[in-house]
BALOBA-1460 file (C-alpha; in Angstrom, 3 decimals):
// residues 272
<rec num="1" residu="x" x="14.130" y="-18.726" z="-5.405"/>
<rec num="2" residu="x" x="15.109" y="-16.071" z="-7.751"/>
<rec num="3" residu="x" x="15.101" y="-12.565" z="-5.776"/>
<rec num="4" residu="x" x="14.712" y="-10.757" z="-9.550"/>
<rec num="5" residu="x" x="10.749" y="-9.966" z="-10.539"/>
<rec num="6" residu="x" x="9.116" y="-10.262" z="-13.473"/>
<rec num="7" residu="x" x="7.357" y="-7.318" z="-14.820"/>
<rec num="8" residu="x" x="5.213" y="-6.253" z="-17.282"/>
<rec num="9" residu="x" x="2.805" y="-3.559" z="-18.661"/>
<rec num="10" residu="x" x="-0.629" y="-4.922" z="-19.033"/>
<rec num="11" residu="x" x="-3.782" y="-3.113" z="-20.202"/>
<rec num="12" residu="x" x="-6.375" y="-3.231" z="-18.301"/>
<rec num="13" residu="x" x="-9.870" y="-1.412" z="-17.630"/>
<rec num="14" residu="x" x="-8.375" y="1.519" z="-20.529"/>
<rec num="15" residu="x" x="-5.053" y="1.640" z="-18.308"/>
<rec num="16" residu="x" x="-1.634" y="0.391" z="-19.085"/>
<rec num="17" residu="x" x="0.298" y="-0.838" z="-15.453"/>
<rec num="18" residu="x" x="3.435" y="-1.481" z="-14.705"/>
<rec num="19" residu="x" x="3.241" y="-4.966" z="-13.067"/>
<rec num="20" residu="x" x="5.659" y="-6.717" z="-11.059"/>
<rec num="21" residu="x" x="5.942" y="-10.430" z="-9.679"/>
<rec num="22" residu="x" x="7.992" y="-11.589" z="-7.456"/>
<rec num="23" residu="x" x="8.911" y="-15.708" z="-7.101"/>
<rec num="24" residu="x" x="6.062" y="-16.012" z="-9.375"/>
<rec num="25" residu="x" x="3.985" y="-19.398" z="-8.687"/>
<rec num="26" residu="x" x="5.441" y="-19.915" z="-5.075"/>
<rec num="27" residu="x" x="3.953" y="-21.477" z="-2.997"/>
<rec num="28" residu="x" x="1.067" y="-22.293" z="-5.209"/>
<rec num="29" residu="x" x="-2.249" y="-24.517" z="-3.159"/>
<rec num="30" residu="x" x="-0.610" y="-23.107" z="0.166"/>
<rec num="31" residu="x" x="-0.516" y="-19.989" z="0.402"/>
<rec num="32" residu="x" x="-2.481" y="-16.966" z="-1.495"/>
<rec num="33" residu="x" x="-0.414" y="-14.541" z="-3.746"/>
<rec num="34" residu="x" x="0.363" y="-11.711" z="-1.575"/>
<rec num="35" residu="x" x="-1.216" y="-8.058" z="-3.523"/>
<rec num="36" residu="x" x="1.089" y="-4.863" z="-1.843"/>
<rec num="37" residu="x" x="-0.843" y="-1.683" z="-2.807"/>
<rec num="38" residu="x" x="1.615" y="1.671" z="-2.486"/>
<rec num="39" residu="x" x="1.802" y="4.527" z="-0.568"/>
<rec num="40" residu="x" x="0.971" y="7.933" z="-2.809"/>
<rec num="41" residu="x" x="3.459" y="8.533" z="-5.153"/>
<rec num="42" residu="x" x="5.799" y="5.526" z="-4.681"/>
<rec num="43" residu="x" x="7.358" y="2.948" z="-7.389"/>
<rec num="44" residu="x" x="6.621" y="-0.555" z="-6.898"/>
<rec num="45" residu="x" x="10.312" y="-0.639" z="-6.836"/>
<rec num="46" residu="x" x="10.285" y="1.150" z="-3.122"/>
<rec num="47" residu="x" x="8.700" y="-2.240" z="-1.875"/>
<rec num="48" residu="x" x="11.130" y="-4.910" z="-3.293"/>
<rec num="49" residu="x" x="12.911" y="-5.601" z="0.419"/>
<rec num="50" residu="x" x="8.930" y="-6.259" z="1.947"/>
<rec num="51" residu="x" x="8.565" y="-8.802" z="-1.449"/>
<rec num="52" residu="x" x="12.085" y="-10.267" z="-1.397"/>
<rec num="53" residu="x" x="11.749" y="-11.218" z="2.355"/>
<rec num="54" residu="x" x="8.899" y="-13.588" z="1.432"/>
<rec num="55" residu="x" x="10.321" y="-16.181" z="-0.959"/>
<rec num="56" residu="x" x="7.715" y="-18.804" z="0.343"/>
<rec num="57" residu="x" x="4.852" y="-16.854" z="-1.580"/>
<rec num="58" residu="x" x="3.782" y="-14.995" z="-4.580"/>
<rec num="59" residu="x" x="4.115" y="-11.137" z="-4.034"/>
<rec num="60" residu="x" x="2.376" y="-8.686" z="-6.553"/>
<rec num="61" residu="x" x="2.398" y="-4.899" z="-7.373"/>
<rec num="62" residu="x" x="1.999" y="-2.529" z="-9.975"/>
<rec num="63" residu="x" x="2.571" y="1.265" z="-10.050"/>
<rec num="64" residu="x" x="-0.730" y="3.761" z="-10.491"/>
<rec num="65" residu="x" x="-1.169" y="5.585" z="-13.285"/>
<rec num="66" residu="x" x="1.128" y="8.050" z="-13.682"/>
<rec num="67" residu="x" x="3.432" y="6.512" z="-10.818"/>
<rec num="68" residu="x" x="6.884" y="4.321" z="-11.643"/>
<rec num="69" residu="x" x="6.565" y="2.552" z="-14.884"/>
<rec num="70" residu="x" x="2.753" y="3.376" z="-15.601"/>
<rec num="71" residu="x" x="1.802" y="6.354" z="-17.999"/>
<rec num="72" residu="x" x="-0.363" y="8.854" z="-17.171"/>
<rec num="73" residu="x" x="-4.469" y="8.812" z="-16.390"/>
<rec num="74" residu="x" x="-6.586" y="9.797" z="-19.712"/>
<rec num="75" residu="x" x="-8.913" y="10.989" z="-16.907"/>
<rec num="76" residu="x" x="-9.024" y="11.537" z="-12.933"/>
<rec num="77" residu="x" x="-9.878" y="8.022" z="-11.418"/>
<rec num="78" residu="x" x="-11.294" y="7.432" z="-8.094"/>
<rec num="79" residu="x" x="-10.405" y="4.915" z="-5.595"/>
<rec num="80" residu="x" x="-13.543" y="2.487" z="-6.338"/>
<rec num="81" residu="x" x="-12.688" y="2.767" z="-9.991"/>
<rec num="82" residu="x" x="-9.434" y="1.896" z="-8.920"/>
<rec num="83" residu="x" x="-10.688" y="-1.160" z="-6.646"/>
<rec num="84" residu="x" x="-12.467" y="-2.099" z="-9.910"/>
<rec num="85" residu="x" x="-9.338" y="-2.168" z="-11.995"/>
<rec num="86" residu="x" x="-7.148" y="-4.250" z="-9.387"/>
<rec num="87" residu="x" x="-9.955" y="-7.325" z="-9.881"/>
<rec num="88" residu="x" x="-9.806" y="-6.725" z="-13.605"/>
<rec num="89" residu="x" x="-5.918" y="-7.210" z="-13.621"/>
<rec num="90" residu="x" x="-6.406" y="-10.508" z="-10.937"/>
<rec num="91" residu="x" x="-8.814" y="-11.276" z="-13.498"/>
<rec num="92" residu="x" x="-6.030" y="-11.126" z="-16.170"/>
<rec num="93" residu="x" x="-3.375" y="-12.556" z="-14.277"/>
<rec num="94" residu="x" x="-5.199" y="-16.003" z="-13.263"/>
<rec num="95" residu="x" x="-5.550" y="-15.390" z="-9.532"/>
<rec num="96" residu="x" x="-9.254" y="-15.705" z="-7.510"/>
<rec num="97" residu="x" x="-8.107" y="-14.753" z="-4.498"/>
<rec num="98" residu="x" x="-5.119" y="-12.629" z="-2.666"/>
<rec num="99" residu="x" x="-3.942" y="-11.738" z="0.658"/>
<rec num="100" residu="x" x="-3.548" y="-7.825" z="0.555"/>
<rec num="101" residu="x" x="-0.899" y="-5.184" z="2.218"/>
<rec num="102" residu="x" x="-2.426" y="-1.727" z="1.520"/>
<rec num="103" residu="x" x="0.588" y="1.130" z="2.375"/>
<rec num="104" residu="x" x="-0.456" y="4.406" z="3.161"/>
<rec num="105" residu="x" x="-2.395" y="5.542" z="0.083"/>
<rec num="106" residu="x" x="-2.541" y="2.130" z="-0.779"/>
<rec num="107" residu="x" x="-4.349" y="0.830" z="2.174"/>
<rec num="108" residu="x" x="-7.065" y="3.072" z="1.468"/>
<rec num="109" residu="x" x="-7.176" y="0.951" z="-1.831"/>
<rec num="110" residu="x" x="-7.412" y="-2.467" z="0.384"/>
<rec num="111" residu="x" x="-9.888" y="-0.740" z="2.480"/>
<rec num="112" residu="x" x="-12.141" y="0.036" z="-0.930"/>
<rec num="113" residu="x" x="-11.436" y="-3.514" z="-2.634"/>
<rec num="114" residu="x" x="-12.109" y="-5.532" z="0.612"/>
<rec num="115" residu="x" x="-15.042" y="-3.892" z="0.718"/>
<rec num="116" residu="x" x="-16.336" y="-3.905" z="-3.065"/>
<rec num="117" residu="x" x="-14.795" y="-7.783" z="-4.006"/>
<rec num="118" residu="x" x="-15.069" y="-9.726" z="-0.441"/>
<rec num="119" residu="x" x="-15.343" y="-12.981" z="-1.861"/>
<rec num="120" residu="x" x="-11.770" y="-12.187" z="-3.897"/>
<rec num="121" residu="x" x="-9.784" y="-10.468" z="0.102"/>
<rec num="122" residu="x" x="-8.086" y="-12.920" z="2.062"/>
<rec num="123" residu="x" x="-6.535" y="-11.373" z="4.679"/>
<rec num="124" residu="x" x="-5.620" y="-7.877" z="4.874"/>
<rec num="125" residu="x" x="-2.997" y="-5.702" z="6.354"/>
<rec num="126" residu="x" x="-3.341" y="-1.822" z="6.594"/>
<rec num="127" residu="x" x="0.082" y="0.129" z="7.206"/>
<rec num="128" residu="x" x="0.210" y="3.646" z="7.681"/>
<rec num="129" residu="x" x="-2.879" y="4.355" z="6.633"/>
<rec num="130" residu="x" x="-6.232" y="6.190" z="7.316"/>
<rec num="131" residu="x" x="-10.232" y="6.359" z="6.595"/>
<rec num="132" residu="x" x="-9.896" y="9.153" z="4.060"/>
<rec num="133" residu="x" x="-8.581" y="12.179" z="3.521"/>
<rec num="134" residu="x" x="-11.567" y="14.397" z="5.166"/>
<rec num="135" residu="x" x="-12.081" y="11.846" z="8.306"/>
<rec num="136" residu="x" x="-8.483" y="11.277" z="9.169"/>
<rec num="137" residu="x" x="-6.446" y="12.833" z="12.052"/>
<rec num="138" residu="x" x="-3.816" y="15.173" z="9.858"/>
<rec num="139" residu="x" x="-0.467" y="15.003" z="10.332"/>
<rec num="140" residu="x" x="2.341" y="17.370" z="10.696"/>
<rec num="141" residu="x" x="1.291" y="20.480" z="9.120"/>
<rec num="142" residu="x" x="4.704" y="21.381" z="7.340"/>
<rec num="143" residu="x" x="4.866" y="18.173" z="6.188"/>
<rec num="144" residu="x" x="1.548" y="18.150" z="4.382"/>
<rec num="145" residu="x" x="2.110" y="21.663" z="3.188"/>
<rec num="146" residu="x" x="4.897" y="19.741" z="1.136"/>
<rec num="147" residu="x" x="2.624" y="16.588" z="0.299"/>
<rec num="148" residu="x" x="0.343" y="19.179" z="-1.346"/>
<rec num="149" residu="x" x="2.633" y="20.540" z="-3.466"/>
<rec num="150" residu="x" x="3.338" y="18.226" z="-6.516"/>
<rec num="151" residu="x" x="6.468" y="20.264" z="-7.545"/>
<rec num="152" residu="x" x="8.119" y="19.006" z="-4.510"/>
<rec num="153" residu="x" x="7.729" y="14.857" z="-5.866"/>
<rec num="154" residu="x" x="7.580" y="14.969" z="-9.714"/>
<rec num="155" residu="x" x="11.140" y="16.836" z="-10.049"/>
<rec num="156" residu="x" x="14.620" y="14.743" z="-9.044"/>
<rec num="157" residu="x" x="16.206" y="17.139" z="-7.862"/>
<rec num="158" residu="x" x="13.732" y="17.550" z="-4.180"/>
<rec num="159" residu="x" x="12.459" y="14.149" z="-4.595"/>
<rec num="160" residu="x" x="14.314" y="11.560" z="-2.691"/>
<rec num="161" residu="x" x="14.975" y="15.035" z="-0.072"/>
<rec num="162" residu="x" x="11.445" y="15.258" z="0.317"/>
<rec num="163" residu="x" x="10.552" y="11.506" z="0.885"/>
<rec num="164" residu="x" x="13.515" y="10.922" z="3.609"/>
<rec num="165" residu="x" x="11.937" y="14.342" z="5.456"/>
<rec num="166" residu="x" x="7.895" y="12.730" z="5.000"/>
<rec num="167" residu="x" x="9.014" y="9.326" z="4.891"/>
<rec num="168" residu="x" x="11.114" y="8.743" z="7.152"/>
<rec num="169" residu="x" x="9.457" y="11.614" z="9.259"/>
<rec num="170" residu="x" x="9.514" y="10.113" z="12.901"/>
<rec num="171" residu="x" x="11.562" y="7.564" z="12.041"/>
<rec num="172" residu="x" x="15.248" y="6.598" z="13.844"/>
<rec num="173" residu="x" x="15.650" y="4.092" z="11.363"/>
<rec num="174" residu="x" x="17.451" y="4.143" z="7.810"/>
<rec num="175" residu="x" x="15.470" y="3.318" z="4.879"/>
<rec num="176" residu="x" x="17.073" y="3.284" z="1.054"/>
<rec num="177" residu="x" x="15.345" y="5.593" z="-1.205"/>
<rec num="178" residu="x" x="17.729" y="5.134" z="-3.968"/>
<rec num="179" residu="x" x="15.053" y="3.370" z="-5.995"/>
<rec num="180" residu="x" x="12.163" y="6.177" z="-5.824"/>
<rec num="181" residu="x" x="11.292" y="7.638" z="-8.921"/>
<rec num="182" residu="x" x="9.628" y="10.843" z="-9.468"/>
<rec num="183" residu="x" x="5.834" y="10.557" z="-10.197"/>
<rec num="184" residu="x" x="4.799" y="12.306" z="-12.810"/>
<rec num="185" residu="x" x="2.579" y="15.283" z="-11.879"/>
<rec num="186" residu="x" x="-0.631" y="14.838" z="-13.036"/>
<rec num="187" residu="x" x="-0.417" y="11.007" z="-11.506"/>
<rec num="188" residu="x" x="1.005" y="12.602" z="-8.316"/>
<rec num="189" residu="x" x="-2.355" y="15.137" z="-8.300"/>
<rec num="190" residu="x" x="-4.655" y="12.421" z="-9.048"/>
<rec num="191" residu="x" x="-3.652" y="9.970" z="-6.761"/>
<rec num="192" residu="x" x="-4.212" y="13.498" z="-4.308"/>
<rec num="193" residu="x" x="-7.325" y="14.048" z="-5.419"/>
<rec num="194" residu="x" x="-8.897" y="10.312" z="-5.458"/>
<rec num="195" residu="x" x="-7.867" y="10.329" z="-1.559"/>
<rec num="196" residu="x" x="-9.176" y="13.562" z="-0.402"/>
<rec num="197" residu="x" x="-12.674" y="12.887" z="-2.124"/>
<rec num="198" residu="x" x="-12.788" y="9.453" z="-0.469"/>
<rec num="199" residu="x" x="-13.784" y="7.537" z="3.181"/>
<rec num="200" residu="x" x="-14.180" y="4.087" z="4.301"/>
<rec num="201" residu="x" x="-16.346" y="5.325" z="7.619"/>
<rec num="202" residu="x" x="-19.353" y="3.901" z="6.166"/>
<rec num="203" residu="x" x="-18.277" y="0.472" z="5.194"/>
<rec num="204" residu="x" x="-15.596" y="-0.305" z="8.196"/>
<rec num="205" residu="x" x="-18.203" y="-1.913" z="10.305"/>
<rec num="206" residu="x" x="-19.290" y="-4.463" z="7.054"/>
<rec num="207" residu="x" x="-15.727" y="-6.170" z="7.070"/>
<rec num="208" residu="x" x="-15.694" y="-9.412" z="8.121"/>
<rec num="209" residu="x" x="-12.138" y="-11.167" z="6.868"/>
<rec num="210" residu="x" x="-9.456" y="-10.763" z="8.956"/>
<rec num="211" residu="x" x="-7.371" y="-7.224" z="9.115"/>
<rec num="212" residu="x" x="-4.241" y="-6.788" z="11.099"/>
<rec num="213" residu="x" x="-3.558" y="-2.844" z="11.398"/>
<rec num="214" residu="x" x="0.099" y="-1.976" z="11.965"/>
<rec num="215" residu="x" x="1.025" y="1.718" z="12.810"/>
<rec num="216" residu="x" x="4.103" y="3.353" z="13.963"/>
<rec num="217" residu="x" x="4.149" y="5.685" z="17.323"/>
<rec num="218" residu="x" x="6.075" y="8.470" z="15.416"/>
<rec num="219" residu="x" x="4.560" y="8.241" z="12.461"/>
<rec num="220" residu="x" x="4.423" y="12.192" z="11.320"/>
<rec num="221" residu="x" x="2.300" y="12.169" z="8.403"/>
<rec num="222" residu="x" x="-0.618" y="9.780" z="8.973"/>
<rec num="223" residu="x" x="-0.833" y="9.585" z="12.828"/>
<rec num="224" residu="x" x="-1.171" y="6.426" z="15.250"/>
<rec num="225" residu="x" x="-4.660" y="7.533" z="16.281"/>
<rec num="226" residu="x" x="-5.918" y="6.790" z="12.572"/>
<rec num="227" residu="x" x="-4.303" y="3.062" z="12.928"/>
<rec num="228" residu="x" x="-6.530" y="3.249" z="16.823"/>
<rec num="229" residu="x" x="-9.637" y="4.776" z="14.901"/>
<rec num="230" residu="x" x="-9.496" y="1.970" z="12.128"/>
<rec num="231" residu="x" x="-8.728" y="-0.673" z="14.496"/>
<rec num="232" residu="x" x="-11.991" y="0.387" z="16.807"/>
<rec num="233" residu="x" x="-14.130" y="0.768" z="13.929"/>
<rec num="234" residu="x" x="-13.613" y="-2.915" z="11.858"/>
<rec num="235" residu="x" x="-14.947" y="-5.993" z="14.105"/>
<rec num="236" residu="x" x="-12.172" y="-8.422" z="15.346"/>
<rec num="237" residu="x" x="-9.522" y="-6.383" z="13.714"/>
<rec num="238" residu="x" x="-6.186" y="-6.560" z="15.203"/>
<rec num="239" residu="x" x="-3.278" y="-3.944" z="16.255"/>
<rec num="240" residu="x" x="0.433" y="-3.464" z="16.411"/>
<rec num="241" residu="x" x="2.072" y="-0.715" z="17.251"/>
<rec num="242" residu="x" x="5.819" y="0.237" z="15.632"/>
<rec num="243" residu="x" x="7.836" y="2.683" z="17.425"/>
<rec num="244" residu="x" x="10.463" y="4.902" z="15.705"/>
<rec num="245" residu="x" x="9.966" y="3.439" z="12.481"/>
<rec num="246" residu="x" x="8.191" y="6.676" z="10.925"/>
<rec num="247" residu="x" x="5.423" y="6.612" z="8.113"/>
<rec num="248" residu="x" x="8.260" y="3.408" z="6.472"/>
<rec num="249" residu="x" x="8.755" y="1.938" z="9.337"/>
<rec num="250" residu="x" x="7.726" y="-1.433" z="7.020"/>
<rec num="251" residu="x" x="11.287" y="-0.511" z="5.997"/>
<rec num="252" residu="x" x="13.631" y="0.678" z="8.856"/>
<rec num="253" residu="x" x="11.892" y="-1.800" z="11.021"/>
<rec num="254" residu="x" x="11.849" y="-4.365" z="7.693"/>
<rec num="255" residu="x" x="12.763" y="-8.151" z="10.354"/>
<rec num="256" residu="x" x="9.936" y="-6.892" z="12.871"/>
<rec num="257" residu="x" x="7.292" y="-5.829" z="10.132"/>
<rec num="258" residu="x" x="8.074" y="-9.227" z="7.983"/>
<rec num="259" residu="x" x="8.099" y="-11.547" z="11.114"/>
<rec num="260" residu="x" x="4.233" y="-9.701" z="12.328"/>
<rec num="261" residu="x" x="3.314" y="-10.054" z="8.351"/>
<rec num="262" residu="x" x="4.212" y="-13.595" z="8.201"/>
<rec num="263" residu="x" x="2.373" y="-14.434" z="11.084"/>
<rec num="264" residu="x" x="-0.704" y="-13.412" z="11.010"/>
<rec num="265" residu="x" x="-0.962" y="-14.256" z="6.542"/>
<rec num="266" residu="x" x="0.023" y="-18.033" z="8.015"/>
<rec num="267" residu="x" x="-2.799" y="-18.088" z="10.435"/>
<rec num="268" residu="x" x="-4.724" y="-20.186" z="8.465"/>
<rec num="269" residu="x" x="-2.267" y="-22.448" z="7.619"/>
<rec num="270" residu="x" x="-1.219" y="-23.106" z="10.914"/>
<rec num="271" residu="x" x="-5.208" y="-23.867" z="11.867"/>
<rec num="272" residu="x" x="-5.129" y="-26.065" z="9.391"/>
């Protein structure tokens, strides 16, 4: 299966995305395409080992406005707008129905689109992620003092120093940053602002599909106790624990994370 995606800008919703599809049609009538959603300011690009470690299925991304190959928001966007424009692209792209992995930002994406399109969420994994930006435990204050500073992601020079500090923060493990690109800053501040004005705390009890939530021990910018808080808060959810990973530990820990992934998207095909 060819390792290489294919990618795309598509409009959609009054945005243009960068899309990219890995071993496109895979697994087709066994398995549902597999949608990763990004962590704030990260290129689809960041997530290629996660997508190139499951040649048995479809894997999806795109980048948010303003982030990788996307251009900029007209306007600021919120996270249900943005739940509403990843159906309108499934919409576009042929597919019903998709497994999700929300990272970081990008599980508080899963959290709003499991919740908005049900009938559309498979299964759903939430890494390194949180219930919102005012109801989560913070994290390391010097690190966020950074996060909330765009000049520190949108210019080369401090990017890829400032991801392996936040990152990697925690983390024992290596992870390759050599294909970040900078966001630009007004996608970096929107992305910012969509997270701090939003929370799931209302709608965690109302999801029914099955969620596996994976967190890392020494993860220094969204702490374990928002991966306990989730996991207490959705019925039947499930939890694993990562240790030494950091906030990537999807990446230094990439054979661990892809082996727990694997297993719990082929539940139902095992049942079956």
């Amino acid at each position: 299966m060819n390792s290489t995606p294919k990618q795309s800008k598509i409009g959609v919703a009054g945005r243009r995305l960068n899309i990219a599809r890995w071993h496109e049609g895979a697994g087709r009538g066994q398995f549902r395409p597999l949608l990763m959603l990004n962590g704030i300011g990260m290129n689809l690009e960041l997530l290629a080992p996660v997508a190139r470690a499951l040649p048995e299925r479809e894997v999806i991304c795109f980048d948010m406005p303003g982030i990788g190959g996307s251009p900029d928001p007209v306007l600021p966007y919120t996270i249900p707008s943005m739940a509403l424009t990843t159906a309108s692209l499934l919409d576009l792209l042929g597919i019903e129905q998709v497994d999700i992995l929300g990272i970081s930002w990008g599980g508080a994406l899963t959290q709003q689109f499991a919740f908005q399109h049900r009938a559309r969420t498979g299964r759903i994994v939430l890494a390194a992620t949180a219930s919102g930006g005012a109801t989560m435990v913070p994290g390391n204050s010097s690190m966020l003092a950074h996060l909330s500073d765009p000049r520190e992601y949108t210019v080369e020079r401090t990017l890829r120093r400032n991801l392996a500090s936040i990152y990697n923060g925690g983390g024992s493990g290596k992870v390759s940053l050599n294909a970040a690109k900078a966001p630009s800053p007004l996608g970096f501040s929107y992305q910012m602002m969509a997270f701090a004005t939003w929370s799931s705390v209302p709608f965690l009890p109302l999801l029914s599909m099955p969620v596996m939530i994976m967190a890392d021990e020494e993860d220094q910018l969204v702490p374990a106790s928002n991966a306990h808080f989730l996991h207490n808060a959705i019925p039947h959810s499930r939890i694993e624990m990562f240790h030494g990973g950091g906030h990537l530990f999807m990446l230094s820990q990439r054979d661990r994370f892809i082996e727990k992934l694997r297993a719990f998207l082929d539940e139902d095909i095992h049942r079956g």
